[in-house]
C-alpha positions as CSV (number, residue, x, y, z in Angstrom):
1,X,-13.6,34.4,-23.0
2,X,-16.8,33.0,-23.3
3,X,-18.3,29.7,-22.0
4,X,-18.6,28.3,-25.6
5,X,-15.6,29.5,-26.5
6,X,-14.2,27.2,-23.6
7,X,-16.6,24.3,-24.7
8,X,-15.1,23.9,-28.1
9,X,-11.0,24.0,-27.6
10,X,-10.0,21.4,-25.5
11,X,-6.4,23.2,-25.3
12,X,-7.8,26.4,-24.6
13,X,-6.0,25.7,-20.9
14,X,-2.3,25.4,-22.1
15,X,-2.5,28.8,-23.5
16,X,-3.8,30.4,-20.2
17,X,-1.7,28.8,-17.8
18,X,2.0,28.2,-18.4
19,X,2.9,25.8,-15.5
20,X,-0.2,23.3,-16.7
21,X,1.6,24.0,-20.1
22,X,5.3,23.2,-19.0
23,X,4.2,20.0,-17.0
24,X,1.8,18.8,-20.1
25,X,4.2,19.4,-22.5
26,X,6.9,17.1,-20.7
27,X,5.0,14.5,-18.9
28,X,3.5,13.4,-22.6
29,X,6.7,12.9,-23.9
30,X,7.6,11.2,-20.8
31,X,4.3,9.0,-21.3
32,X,5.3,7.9,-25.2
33,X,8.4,6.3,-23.3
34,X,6.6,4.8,-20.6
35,X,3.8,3.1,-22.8
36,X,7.0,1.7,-25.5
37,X,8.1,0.1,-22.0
38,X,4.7,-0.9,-21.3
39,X,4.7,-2.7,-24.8
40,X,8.1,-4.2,-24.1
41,X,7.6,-5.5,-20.6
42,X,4.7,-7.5,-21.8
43,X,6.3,-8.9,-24.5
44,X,9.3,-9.8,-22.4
45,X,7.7,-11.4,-19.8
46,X,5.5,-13.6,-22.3
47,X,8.9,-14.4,-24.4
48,X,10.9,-15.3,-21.2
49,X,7.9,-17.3,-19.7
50,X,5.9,-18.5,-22.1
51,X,2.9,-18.5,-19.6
52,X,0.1,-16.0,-19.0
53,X,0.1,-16.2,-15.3
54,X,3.8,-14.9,-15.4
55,X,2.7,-12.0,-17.7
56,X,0.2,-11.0,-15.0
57,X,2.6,-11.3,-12.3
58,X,4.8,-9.1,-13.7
59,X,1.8,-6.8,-14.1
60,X,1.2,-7.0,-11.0
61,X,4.7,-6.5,-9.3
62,X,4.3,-2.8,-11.0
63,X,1.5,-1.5,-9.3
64,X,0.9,-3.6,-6.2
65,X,3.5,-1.0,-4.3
66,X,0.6,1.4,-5.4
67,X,-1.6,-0.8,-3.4
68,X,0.5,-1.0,-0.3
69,X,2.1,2.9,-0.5
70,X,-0.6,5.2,-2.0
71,X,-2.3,6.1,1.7
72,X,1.4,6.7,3.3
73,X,2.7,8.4,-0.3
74,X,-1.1,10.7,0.4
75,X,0.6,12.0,3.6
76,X,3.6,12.9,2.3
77,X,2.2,14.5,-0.3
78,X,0.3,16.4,2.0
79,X,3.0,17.4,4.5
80,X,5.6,18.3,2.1
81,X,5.8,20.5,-1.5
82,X,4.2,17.9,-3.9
83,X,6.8,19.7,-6.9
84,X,9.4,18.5,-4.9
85,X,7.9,15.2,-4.5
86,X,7.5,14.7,-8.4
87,X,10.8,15.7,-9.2
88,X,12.5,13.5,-6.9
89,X,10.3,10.5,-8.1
90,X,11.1,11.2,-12.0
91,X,14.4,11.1,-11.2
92,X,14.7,7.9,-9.7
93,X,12.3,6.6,-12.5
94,X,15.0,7.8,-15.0
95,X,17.5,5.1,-13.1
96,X,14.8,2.1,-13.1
97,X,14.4,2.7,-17.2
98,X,18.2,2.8,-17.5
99,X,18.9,-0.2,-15.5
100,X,15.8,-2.6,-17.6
101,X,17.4,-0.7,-20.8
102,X,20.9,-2.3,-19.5
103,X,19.7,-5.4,-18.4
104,X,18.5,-6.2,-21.8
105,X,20.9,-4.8,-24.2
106,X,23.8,-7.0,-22.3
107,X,20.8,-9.9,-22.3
108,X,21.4,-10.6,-18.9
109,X,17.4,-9.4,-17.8
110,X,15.7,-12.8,-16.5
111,X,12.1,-12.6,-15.1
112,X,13.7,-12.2,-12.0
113,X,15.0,-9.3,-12.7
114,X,11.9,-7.8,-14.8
115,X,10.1,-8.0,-11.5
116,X,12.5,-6.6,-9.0
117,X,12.7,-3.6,-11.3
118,X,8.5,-3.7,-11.8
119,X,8.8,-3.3,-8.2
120,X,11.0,-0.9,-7.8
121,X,8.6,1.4,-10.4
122,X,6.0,0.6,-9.2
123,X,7.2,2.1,-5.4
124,X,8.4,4.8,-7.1
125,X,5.2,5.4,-8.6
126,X,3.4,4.8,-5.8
127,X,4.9,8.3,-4.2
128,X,4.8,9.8,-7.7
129,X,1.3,9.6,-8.6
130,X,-0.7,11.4,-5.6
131,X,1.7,14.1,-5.6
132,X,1.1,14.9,-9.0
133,X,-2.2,14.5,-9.0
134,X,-2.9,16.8,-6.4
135,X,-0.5,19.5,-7.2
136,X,-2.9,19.8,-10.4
137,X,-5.0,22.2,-8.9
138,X,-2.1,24.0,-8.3
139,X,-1.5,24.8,-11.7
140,X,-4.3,26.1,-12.9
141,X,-7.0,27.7,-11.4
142,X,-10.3,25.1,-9.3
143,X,-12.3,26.7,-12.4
144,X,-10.4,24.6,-14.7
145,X,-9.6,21.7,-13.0
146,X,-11.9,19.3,-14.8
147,X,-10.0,20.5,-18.3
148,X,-7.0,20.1,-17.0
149,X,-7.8,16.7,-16.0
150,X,-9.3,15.7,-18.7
151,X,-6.6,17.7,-21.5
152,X,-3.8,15.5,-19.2
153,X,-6.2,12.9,-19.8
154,X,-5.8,13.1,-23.6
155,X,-1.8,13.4,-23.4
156,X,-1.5,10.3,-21.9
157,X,-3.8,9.0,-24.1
158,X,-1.6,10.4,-27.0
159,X,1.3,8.7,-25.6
160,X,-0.9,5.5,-25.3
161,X,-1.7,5.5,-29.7
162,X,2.4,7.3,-30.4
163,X,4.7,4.9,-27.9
164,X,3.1,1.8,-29.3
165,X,3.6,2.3,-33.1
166,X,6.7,3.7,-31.6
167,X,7.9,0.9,-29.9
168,X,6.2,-1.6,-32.7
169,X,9.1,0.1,-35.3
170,X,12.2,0.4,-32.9
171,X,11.2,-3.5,-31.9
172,X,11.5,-4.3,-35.4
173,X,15.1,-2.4,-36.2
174,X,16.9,-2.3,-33.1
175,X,15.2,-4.7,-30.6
176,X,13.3,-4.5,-27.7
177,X,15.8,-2.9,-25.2
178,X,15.8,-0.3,-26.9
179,X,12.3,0.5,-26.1
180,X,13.8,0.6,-22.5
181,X,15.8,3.2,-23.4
182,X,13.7,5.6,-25.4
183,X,12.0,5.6,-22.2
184,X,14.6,6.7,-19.9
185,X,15.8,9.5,-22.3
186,X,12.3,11.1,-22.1
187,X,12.5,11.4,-18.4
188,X,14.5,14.4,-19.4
189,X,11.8,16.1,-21.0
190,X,9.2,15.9,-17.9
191,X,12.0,17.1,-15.3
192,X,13.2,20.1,-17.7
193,X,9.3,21.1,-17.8
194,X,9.1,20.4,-13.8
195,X,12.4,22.6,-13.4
196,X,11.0,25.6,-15.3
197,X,7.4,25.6,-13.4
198,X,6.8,28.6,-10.8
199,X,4.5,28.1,-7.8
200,X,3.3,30.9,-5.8
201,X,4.7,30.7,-2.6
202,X,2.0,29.5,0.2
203,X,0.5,31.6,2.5
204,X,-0.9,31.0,6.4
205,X,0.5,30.2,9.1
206,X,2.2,26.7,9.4
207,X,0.2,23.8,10.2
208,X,0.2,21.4,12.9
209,X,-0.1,17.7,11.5
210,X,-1.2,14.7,12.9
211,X,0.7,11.6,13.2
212,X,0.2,9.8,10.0
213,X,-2.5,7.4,10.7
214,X,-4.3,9.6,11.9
215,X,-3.6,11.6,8.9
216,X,-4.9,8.6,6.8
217,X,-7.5,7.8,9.2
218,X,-9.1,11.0,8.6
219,X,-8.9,11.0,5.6
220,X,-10.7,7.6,5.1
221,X,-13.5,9.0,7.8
222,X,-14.0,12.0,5.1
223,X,-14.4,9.9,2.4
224,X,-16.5,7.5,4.1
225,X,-18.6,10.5,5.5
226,X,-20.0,11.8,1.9
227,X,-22.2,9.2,0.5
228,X,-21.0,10.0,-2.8
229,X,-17.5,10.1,-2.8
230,X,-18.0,6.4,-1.0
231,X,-20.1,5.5,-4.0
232,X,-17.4,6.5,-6.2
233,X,-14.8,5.2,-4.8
234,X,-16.5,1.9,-4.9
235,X,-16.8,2.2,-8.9
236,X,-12.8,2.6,-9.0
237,X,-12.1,-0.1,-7.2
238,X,-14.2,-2.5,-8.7
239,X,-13.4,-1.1,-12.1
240,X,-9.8,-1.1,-11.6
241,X,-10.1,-5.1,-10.7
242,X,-12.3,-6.2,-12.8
243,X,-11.4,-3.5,-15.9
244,X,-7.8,-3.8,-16.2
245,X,-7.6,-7.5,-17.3
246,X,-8.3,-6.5,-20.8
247,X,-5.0,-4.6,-21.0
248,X,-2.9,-7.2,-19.0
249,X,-4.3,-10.0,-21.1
250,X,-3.7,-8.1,-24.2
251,X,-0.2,-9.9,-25.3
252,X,-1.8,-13.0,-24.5
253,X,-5.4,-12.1,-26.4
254,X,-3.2,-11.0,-29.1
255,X,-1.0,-14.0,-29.6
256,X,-2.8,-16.7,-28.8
257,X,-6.7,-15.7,-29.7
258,X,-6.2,-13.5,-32.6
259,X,-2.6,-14.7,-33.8
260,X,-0.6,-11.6,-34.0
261,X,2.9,-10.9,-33.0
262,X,4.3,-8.4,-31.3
263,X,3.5,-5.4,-34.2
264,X,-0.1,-7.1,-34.0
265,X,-0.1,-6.5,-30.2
266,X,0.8,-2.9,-30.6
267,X,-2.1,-2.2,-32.8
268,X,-4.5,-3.0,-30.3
269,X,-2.8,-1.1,-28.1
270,X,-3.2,1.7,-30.4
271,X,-6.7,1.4,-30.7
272,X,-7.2,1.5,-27.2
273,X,-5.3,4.6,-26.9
274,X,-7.2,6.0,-30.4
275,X,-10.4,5.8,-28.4
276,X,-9.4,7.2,-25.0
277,X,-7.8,9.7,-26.6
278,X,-11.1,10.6,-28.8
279,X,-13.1,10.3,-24.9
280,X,-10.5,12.5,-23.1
281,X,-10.2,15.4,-25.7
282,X,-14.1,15.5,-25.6
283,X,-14.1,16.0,-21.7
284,X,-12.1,18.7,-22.0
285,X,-13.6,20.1,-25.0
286,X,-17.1,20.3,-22.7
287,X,-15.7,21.2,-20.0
288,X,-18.3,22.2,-17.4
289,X,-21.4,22.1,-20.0
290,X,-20.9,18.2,-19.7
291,X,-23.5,16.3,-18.3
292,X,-21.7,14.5,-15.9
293,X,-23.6,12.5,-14.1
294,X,-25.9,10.7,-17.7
295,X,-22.6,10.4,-19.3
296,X,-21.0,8.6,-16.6
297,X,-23.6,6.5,-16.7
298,X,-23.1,5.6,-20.0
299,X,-19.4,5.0,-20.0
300,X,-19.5,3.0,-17.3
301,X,-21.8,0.8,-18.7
302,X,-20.1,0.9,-22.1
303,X,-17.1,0.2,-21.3
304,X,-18.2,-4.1,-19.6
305,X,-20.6,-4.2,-22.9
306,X,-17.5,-3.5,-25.1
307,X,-15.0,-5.7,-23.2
308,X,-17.3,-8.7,-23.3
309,X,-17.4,-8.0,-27.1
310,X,-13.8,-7.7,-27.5
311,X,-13.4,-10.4,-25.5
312,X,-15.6,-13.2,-27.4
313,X,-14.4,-12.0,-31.2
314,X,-12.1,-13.9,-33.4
315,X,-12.1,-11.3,-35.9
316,X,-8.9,-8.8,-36.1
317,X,-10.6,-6.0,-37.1
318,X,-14.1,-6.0,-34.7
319,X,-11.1,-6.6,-31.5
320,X,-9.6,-3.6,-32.8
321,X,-13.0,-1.7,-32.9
322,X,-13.9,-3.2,-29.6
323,X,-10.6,-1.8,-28.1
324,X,-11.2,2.0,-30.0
325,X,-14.9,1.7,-27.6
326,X,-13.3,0.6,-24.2
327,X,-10.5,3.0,-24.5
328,X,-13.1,5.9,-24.8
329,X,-15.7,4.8,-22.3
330,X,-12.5,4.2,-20.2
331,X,-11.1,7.7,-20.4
332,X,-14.5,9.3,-20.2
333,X,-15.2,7.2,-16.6
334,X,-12.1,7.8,-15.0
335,X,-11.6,11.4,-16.0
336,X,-15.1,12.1,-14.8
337,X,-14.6,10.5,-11.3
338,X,-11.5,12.6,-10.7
339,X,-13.0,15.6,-11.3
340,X,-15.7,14.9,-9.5
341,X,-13.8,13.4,-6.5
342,X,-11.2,16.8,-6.7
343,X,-14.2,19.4,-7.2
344,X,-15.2,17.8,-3.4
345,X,-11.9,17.8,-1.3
346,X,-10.8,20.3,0.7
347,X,-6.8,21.5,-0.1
348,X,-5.8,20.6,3.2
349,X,-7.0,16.8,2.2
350,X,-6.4,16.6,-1.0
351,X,-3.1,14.1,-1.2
352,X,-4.5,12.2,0.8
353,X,-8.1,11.6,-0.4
354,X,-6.4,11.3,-4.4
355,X,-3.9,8.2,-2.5
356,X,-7.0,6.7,-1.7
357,X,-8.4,7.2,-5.3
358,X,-4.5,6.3,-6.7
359,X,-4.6,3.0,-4.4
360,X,-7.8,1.6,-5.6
361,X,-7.5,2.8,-9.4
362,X,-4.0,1.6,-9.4
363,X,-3.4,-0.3,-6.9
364,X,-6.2,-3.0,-7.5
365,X,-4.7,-3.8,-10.9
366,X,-2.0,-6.2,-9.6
367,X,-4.6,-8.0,-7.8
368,X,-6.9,-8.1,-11.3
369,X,-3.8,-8.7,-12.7
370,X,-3.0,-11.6,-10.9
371,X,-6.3,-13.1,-11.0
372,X,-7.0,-12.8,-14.4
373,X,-3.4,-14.4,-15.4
374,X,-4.6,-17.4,-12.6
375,X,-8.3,-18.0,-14.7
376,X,-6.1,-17.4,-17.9
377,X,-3.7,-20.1,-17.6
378,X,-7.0,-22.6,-16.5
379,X,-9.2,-21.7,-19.0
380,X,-7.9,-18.9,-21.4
381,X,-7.6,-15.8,-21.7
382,X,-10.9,-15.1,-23.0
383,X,-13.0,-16.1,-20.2
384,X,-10.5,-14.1,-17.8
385,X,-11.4,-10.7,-19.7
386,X,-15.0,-11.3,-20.5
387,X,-16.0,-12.8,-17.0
388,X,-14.4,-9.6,-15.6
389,X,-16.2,-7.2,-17.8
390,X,-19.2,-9.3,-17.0
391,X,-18.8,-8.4,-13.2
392,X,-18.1,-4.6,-13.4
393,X,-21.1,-4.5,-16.0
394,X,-23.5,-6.1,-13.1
395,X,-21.6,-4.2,-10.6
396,X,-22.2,-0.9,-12.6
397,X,-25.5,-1.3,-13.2
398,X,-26.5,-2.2,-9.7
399,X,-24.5,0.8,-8.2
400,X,-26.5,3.5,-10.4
401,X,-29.7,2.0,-9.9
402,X,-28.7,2.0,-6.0
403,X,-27.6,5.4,-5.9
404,X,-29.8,8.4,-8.2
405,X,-26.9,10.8,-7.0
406,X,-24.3,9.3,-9.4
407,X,-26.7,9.3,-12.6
408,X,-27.2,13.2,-11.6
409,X,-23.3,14.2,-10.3
């Protein structure tokens, strides 16, 4: 098959390789339920609270296990078969889904309890997420690791525009528990995909490990040592902190700026996901023809311009355009950092070295979250979003003056 054939179907890979096929195929189901929770949780939090620093703080109790985990989760998945590892942690997620889906269909869930079970996913992801994003390369071939990433990219993205309008109709007709449950019941599709996939067995002989700091500690020296992987891991972080308050802040943008309810709130969301979904199918439509380095440059500074925009407008329809543009830019950045951080590691660090890239691009969002919801409840949720955008813009466009090597990756 020739390159341009490549360059013009972005789901060229699904027919090639039937274990990417199986796990794509099941984890975007999976995903429509997980964003419908994502659109409930919000909501919940906002209607049990009232206040937009609690709505953050329940952002934040989901992913700041990510923060604390990722690096330990990296050796594990290193040390042990990451299929394994994935299944076990879908499984449990099933549970946590089933118990927020109880809790609120008996009306007994108090913001208590919505944040001892954001907790308890978020730990659960913490172990999930390196695992599966390093066994990746494992099913498909290096050669079409970028597509891959970028094609899983776009499911999740698809999930992001379907479990919204979704969850915006079952919130309407049945309620918002219900959203909760949706979401466990599509667990069952990602581990029926995860139960069919075949690995080649491993060869070599079996390897002597470290103790596990050392096993993060070398990892963090390897990272450290290429100038720019650093660089890039940089750019998450500080796009993970200062980037994510426009989707925590979104229930409260939504109600109290542009004053929509909940079916209001899911629109945005859609938009968001109708863009990244646009910027992820493109990656993998490219492939390796993409310019990498020029186009990260322009995402990255596309994405603070259109969040500033978005964050400053009082008109329904230019949020919704301003969302369509961040959701694409978004997409397009991170999918192009994770190839180019996975097209650098050795197998034998792999786990670890994508912990350290789950930690910062997930794991800094409770601390964004938290510190967005804190400016938000002093002096709205507008200046939270845009004075974050305003950071990563400067931030981005000091760090590709700085370094030549990410405007030519």
């Amino acid at each position: 098959m020739t390159t341009d054939a490549r360059s013009i179907n972005p789901f060229r890979i699904l027919g090639v390789h039937r274990n990417f096929r199986l796990f794509f195929i099941g984890q975007t189901i999976s995903l429509v339920g997980t964003w419908m929770q994502q659109v409930a949780t919000g909501w919940l939090a906002l209607e049990l609270s009232n206040d937009p620093f609690v709505v953050g703080l329940v952002s934040a109790a989901g992913t700041i296990p990510i923060l604390i985990l990722s690096l330990p989760a990296g050796v594990v998945a290193d040390r042990n078969e990451k299929l394994r590892v994935v299944k076990i942690a879908q499984a449990l997620m099933l549970i946590e889904a089933s118990l927020l889906w109880w809790f609120t269909v008996t009306h007994r869930l108090t913001i208590d309890w919505l944040l001892a079970l954001s907790l308890l996913g978020g730990t659960l992801a913490a172990f999930e997420i390196p695992a599966r994003q390093s066994l990746m390369v494992d099913l498909v071939v290096k050669d079409d690791l970028q597509d891959a990433i970028a094609l899983n990219s776009g499911g999740f993205n698809a999930a992001r525009i379907i479990g919204p309008s979704i969850a915006a109709l079952v919130i309407a007709q049945f309620g918002l528990a219900w959203c909760f449950g949706f979401n466990a019941l599509s667990y069952l599709a990602v581990l029926a995909g995860l139960a069919m996939i075949r690995l080649a067995p491993r060869d070599g002989a079996p390897v002597v490990h470290p103790s596990p700091l050392a096993g993060i500690l070398e990892a963090l020296r390897y990272v450290r040592g290429d100038r720019l992987m650093w660089i890039v891991i940089r750019v998450v972080a500080v796009f993970s902190f200062f980037g994510i308050p426009v989707l925590t802040m979104l229930p409260v943008m939504a109600r109290d700026h542009l004053h929509l309810d909940a079916s209001g709130y899911g629109a945005l969301m859609m938009c968001f996901g109708a863009g990244a979904l646009l910027g992820a199918l493109s990656v993998a439509a490219q492939g390796s023809r993409l310019p990498r380095g020029p186009v990260l440059t322009v995402s990255s500074l596309t994405l603070g311009v259109s969040i500033i925009l978005f964050a400053q407008s009082g008109s329904v329809v230019f949020s919704g355009a301003m969302m369509f543009v961040s959701g694409l830019a978004m997409v397009v950045n991170n999918a192009l950092i994770n190839g180019l951080l996975q097209s650098r590691v050795s197998d034998a660090l792999r786990g670890r070295v994508m912990a350290i890239y789950v930690m910062l691009y997930v794991g800094m969002n409770p601390l964004g979250s938290f510190t967005a919801g804190w400016v938000a409840s002093r002096v709205g949720a507008p200046w939270a979003v845009g004075g974050s955008a305003a950071v990563m813009l400067a931030f981005a466009v000091w760090a590709f003056r700085r370094y030549p090597e990410l405007r030519h990756s």
